[in-house]
C-alpha positions in Angstrom: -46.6 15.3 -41.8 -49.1 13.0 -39.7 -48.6 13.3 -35.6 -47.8 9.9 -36.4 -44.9 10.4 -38.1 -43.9 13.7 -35.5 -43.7 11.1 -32.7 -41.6 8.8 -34.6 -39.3 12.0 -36.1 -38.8 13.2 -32.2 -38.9 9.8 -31.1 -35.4 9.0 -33.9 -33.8 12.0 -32.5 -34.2 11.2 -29.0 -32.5 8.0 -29.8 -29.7 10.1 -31.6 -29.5 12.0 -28.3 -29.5 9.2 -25.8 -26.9 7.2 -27.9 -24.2 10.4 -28.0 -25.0 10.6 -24.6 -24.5 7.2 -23.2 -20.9 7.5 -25.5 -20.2 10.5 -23.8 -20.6 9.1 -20.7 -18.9 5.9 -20.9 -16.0 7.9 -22.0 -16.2 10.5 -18.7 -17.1 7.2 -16.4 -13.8 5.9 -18.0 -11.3 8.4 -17.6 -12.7 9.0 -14.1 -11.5 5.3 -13.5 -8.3 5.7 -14.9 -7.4 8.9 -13.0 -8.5 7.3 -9.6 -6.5 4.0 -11.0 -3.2 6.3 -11.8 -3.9 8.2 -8.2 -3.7 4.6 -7.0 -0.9 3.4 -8.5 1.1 6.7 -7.9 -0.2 5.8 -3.8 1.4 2.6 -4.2 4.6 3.6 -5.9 5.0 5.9 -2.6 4.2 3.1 -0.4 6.6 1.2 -1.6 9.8 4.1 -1.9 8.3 5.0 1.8 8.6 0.9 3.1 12.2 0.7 1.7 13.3 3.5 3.0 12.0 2.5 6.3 13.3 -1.0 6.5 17.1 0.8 5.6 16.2 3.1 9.0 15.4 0.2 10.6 18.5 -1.9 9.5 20.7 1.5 10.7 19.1 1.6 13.7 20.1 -1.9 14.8 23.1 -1.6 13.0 23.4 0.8 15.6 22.7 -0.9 18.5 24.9 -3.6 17.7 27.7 -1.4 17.7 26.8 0.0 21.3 25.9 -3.6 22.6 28.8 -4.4 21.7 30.8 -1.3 23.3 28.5 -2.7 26.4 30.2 -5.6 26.1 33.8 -4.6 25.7 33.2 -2.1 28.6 31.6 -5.1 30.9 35.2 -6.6 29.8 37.1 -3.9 30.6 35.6 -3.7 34.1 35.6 -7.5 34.4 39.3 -6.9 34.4 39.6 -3.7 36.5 37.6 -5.6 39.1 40.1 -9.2 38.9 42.9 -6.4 39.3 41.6 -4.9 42.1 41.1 -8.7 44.0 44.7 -9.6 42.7 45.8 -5.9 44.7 43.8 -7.0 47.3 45.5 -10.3 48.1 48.5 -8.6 47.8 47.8 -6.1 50.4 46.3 -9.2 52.7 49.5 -10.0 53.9 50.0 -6.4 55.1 46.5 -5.4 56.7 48.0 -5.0 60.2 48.9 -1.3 58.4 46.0 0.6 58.4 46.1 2.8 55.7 46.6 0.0 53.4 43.4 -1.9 55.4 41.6 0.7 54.1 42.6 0.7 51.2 41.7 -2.9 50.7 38.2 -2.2 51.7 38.2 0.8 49.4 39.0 -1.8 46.9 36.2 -4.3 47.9 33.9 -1.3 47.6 34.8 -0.7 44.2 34.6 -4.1 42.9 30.9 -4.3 44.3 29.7 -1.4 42.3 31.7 -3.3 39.6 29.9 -6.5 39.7 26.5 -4.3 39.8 27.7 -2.0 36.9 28.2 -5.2 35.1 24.8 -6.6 35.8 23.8 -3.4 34.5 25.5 -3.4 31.4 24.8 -6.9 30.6 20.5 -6.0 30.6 21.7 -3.4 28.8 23.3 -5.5 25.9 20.4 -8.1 26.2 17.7 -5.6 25.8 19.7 -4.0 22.7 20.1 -7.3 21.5 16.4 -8.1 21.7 15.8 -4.6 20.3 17.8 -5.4 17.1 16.7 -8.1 16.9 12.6 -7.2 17.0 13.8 -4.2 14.2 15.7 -6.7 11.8 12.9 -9.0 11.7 10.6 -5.8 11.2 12.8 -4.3 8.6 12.9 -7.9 6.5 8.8 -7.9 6.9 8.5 -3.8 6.0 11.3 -4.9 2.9 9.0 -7.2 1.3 6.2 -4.8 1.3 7.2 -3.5 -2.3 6.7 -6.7 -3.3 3.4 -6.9 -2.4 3.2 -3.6 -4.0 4.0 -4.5 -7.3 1.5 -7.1 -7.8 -0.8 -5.1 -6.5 0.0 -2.4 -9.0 0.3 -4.8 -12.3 -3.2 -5.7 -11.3 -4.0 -2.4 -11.5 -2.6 -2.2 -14.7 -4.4 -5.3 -15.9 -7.2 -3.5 -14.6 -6.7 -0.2 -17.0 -6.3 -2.3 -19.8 -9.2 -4.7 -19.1 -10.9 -1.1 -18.7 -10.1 0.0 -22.2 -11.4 -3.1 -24.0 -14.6 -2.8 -21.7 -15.0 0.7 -23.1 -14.8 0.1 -26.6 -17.1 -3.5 -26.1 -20.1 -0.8 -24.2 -19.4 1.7 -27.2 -19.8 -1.1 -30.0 -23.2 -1.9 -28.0 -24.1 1.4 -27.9 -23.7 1.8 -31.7 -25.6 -1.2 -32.7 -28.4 -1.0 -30.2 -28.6 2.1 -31.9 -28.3 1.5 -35.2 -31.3 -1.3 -34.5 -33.3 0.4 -32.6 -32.8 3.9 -35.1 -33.6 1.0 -38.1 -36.9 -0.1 -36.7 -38.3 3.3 -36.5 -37.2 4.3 -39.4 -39.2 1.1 -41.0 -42.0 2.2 -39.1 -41.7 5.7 -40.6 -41.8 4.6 -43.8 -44.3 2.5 -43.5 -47.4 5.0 -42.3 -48.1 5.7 -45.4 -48.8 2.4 -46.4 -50.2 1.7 -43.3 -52.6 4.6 -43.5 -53.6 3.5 -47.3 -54.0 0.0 -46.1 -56.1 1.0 -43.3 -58.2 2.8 -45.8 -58.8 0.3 -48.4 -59.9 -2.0 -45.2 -62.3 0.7 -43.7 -64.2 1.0 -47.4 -64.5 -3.3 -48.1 -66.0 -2.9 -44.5 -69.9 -2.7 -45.3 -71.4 1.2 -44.1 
């Protein structure tokens, strides 16, 4: 065997090499993808359990405080009440204040009914901050509730994605294989050939004058 035809024996297994290689490794760069793709998707799934369960805390949580606004409310009530008693008791007793025990008692009574008005103040910023509060978390929990959603398409493209991935693979192998094949073809023409070539080269050399 010529070095000629050496070269082109190493060169034709080289090619071999690099083509089980490069199918190798299209394979490993592939399932790499899919793993990080199912990693990804198995992310998102959790997302999305994690943001429904969160918008139900969130709806609880104002459920909630709509229940103790509203206990705010009936209370405010309740004193509203206690405090138009306590002025109908004391123009009752305004026909008697020469007594004092029961002048005192009347301004007891007026004491009383101005912690009542401030207690109701209190209660009624109270109920308006809680009802701003559930408010702010029902409009949270309605934009945390349509994060699945958003989820969902973004995990059917991922799925598109893994099965544009598969056809991608087997397109690179087909390439791979017929670069090959070509390639593998050429310098096995070549191979044959040196012979001929070498005869060829010959006959020319001795038609040449000395």
């Amino acid at each position: 065997m010529t070095w000629q035809r050496r070269i082109l024996a190493v060169a034709m297994v080289a090619i071999v090499v690099a083509a089980v290689a490069s199918w190798v490794a299209v394979g490993l760069l592939a399932d790499g993808v899919q793993r990080s793709l199912v990693r990804i998707d198995e992310s998102l799934e959790t997302a999305a359990d994690i943001a429904v369960e969160t918008a139900d805390t969130l709806e609880t949580i104002s459920s909630s405080l709509g229940v103790v606004g509203d206990g705010l409310v009936s209370t405010s009530d309740a004193l509203a009440s206690t405090r138009d008693l306590s002025e109908t008791v004391r123009d009752i007793l305004s026909s008697i204040r020469f007594i004092d025990s029961v002048q005192e008692l009347r301004e007891n009574l007026l004491d009383v009914e101005d912690a009542l008005v401030a207690v109701e103040a209190d209660l009624g910023r109270a109920g308006g901050a809680l009802d701003a509060t559930a408010e702010q978390l029902d409009a949270t929990a309605d934009e945390v509730r349509a994060i699945p959603a958003t989820l969902a398409a973004g995990r059917d493209d991922l799925a598109a994605i893994g099965a544009q991935l598969d056809t991608q693979v087997r397109w690179w192998r087909l390439a791979i294989v017929a670069f090959t094949v070509a390639l593998f073809a050429v310098m096995w023409v070549i191979y044959s050939n040196l012979e001929s070539l070498r005869i060829l080269r010959e006959l020319e050399a001795a038609r040449t004058p000395g």
